[in-house]
N, C-alpha and C positions, 0 to 999 in steps of 0.2 A: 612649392605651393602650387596647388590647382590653378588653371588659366579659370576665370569664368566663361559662361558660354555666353555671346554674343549674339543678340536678337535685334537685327534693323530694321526699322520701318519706313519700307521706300513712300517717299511721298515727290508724287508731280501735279502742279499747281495747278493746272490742265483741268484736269477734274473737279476738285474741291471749288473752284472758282466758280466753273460756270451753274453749279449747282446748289452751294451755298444760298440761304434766303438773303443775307445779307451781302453787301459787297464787303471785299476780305482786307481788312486794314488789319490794324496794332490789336483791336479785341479778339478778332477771328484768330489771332499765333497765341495770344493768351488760353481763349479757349479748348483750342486743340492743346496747347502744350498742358493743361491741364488736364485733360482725360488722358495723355501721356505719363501725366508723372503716376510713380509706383508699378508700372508696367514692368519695368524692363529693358523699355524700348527706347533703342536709339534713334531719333529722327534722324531720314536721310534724306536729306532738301537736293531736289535735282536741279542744276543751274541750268539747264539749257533744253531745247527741242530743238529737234532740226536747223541748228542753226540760230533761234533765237532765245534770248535768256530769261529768265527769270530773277533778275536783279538787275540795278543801274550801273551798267558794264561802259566802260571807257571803251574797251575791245570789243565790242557785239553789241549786234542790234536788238535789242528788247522786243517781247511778242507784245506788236504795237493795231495800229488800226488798219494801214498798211497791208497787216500778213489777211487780213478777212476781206470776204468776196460781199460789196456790198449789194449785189442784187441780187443776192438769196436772203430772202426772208429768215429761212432757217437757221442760215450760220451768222445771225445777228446774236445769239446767245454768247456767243466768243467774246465780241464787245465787252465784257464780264472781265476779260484779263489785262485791255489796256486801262480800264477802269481802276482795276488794282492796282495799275502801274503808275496810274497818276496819284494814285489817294496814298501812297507809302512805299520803302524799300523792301519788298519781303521778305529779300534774307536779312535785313537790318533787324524788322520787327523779329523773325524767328528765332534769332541768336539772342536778343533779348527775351522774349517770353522763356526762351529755354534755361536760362540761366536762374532768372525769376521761379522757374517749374525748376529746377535741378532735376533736367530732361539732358546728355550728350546729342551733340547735335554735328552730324556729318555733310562734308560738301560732296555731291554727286554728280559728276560732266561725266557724257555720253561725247568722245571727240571723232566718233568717224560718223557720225550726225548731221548733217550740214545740208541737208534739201529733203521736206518733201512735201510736192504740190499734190493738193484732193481739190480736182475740178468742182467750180463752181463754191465751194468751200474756203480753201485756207492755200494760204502762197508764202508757205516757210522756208524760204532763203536765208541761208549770210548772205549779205549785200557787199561785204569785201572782198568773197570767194568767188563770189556770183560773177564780179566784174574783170575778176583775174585767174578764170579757171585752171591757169597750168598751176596751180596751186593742191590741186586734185590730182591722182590715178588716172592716167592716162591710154589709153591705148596703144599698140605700138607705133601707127604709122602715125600720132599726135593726131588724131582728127576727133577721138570722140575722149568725154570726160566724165569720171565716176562722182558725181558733186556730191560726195558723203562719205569718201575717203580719201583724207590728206596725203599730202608728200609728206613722209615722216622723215626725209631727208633735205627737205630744202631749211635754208638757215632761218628764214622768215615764217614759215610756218610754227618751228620748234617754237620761235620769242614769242609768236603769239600766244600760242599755246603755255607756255611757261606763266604769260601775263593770264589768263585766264586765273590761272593757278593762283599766282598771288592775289589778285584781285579777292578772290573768294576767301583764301587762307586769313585777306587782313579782315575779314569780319570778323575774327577769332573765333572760328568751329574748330573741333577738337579731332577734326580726321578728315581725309581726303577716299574719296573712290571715284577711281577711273574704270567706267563701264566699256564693252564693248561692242554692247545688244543696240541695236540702232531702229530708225522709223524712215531708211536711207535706201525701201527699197528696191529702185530700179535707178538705171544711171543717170539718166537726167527728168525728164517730163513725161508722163505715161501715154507718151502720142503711140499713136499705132504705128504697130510693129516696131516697138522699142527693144521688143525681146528678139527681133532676130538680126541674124550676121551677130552675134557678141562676138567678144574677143576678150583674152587675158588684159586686165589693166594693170597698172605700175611698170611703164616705160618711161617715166619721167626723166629727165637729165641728169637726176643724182643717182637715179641706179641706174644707168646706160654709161655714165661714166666710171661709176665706181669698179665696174662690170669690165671695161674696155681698161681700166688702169690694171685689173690684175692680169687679165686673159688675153689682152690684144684684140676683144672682138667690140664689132659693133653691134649689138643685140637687135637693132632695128634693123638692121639689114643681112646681117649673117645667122648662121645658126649657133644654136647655146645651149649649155645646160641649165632646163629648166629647173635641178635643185640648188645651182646657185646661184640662180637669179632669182627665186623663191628665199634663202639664205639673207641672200645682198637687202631685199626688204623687210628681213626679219631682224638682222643687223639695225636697218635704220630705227625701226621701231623698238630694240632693245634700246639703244641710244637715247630716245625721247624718254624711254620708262626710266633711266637712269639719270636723265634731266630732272625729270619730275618728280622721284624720287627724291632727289638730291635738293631741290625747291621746299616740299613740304617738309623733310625733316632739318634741315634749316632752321624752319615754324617753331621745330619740334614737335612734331605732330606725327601720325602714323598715316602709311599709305597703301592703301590695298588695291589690287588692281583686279577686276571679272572679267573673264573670258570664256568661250565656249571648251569644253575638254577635247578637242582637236589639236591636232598640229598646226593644220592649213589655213583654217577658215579664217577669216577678217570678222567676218562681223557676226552678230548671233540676232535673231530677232526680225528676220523677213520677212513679218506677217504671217495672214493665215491661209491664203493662198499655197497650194505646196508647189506651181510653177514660181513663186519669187524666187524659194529655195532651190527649186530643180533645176532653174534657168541663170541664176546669176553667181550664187552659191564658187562652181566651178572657175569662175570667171576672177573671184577676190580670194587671191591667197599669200603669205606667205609663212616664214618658218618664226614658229612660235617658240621661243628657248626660254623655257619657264624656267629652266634650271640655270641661266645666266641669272634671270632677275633675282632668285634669291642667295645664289650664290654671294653676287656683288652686294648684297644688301637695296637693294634698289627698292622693293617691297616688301612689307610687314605682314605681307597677307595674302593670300590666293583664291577665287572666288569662282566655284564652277556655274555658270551662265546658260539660261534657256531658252528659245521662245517660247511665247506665249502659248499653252498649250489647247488645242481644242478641246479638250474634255478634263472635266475634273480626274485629277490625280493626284495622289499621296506624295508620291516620292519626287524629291524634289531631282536638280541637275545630280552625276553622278560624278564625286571626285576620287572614284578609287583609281585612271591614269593617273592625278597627282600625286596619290600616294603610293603610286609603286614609285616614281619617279622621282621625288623629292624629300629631303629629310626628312625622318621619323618624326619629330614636334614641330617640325613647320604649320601652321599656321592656316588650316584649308576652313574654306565656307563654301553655304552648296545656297544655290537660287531657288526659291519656292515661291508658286504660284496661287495664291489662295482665290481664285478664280477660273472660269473659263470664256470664251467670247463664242457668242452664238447673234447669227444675224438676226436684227429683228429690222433694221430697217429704221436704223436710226441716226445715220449718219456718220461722218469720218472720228472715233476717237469718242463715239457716244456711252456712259454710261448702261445706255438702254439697253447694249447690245452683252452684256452680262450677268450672271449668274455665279455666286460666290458657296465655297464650300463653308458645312457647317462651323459653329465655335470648336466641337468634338475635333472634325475632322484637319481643324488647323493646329489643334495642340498634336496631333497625332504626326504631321507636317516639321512641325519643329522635333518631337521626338526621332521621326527619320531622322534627320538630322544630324541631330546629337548620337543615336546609335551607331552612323557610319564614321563617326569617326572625325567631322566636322569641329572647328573650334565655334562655327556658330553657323549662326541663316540669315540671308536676305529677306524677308519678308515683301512679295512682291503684292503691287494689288491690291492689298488690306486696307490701304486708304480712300481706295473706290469707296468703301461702304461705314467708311469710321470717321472721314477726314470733316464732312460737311452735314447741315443741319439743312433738309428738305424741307421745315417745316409744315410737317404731316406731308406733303408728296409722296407719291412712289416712283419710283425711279427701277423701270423696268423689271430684270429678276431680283432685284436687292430689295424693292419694298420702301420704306419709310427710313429715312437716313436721320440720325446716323444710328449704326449697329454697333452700343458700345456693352451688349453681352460678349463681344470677340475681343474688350480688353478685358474684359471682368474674368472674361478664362485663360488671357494671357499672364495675368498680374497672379492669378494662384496658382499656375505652372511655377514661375519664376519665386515664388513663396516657396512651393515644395522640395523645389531643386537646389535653393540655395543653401551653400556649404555642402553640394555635395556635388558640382560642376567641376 
């Protein structure tokens, strides 16, 4: 029997929150879960930003009043999400509305996420990692730290991370994704001249030793082979994927993991600057063995991942590396962008500073898709202009929120194609 095609819809709270007319309680997950149902669409609730979450986390600090810069007038809009945080759980209320909507409802952590400060704005730390950065990507001679990519090899890191995991799984959502596109980026504070002297990070303890137990060397002070010290972090972080793995199906639950279609690269998602990418990119690597995670069963899924793109585009990320490299019905999905970001001047994370493609040209977005070969798409983005109710506002190139001609074209897509996916 045919697999169906799977259609998600990324949703971060970010947005809908502070643009919502309302403040976002138990009616606000009812009402969106409603314009969700007969879509198609799987809600995919993001737990976390840089560091802070989006539910009432035992492990993490919630984006609280704390992360905003009170003497900007302007970034008092924020206020809006500890607001939410105090009036209700949000992943409590969405796993309920969704249920009540017979809506699937997926959990979404971004885990090499963990800092990023917009002067004068927003001060998004973990306040755990913050206080003990060898918990972080290292540099070699230990003096400088990547605060948005973990030691995938220290033992405290992995529990944490495990607990995240469960924490989310006991709300009872029906599937896990682990992202790898991140808002992590530069390595610590964007003080001047941050971007020069870099150096390679992940010299941390657990691969300087693991490194020295096979080879005899000390990588901090001797010379090495940088592919298997590239290798030794790609090791650690297969390990976590098969933790995690190993955690959610437990649940019984399925777990897909996005990444960029590279070997090397750590993170995907550098902003829109192309020195983030040009300048740091080089610096976070290690060896990506997609072909271990499905092997071992560790994921049910493979997800090719993009940034945010400057200009509108059809074609989503491209997963034909996975499909040369991976079994014939393994399981690939491709990341699609149904926007673009264009400056207007509106601030760190503003809806203002966007412009979304048409209803047409997003059915056309999921058809790429599904033609290359994809078992489904990420739908990124879409909740920019579907998620919240502007109450006649406009909201820069999106206009009067919310746009739900862009379900009304997703829900007869998913009409036409079914029983034949």
């Amino acid at each position: 029997m045919t697999q169906p095609f799977n259609t998600f819809y990324t949703f971060d709270l970010c947005d809908p929150t502070r643009y919502h007319h309302k403040t976002i309680d138990a009616d606000y997950f009812d009402w969106l879960l409603s314009l969700l149902a007969g879509t198609g669409l799987t809600l995919l609730f993001r737990a976390n930003v840089a560091g802070r979450c989006y539910y009432r986390s035992q492990l993490m600090s919630s984006f609280d009043r704390a992360s905003i810069n009170h003497e900007n007038p302007d970034a008092q809009l924020w206020q809006r999400i500890p607001d939410m945080m105090d009036t209700c759980d949000p992943l409590a209320e969405a796993v309920r509305a969704a249920r009540r909507h017979n809506v699937p409802i997926w959990i979404w952590w971004n885990w090499n996420e963990w800092q990023n400060v917009r002067r004068d704005w927003l001060d998004l730390n973990d306040r755990v990692w913050y206080d003990n950065p060898r918990k972080y990507w290292c540099s070699r001679d230990g003096s400088r730290f990547y605060c948005g990519a973990p030691d995938w090899g220290d033992g405290e890191v992995r529990n944490r991370m495990l607990g995240l995991a469960q924490e989310t799984l006991d709300y009872g959502v029906d599937g896990l994704y682990l992202s790898m596109r991140s808002h992590s980026w530069w390595p610590c504070f964007p003080s001047p001249g941050w971007d020069t002297h870099l150096e390679p990070f992940g010299f941390n303890d657990s691969v300087v030793n693991t490194y020295k137990q096979r080879h005899g060397v000390d990588i901090r002070y001797e010379d090495y082979d940088e592919e298997e010290w590239l290798r030794i972090k790609g090791e650690q972080f297969s390990t976590m994927i098969a933790l995690t793995g190993a955690k959610v199906h437990a649940a019984g639950k399925p777990f897909i993991l996005g990444t960029e279609p590279d070997r090397h690269s750590l993170m995907c998602g550098f902003g829109k600057a192309p020195t983030h990418t040009d300048v740091i990119a080089p610096h976070l690597k290690l060896y990506k063995d997609w072909e271990r995670w499905t092997a071992e069963g560790s994921i049910d899924g493979l997800c090719a991942e993009a940034s945010c793109p400057p200009e509108l585009k059809i074609e989503g990320a491209d997963i034909s590396l996975f499909q040369k490299t991976l079994p014939e019905k393994f399981p690939l999905y491709t990341w699609l962008d149904t926007a673009r970001w264009i400056n207007r001047g509106g601030g760190p994370f503003s809806l203002l500073n966007w412009d979304p493609h048409t209803p047409e040209d997003v059915i056309k977005q999921i058809e790429f898709g599904r033609t290359a070969g994809a078992a489904g798409v990420f739908i990124h983005t879409l909740y920019h202009f579907t998620a919240c109710d502007t109450h006649g506002k406009e909201i820069g190139g999106y206009g009067v929120l919310p746009r739900l001609e862009y379900f009304d074209a997703i829900r007869k897509w998913h009409q036409r194609v079914r029983g034949v996916t």
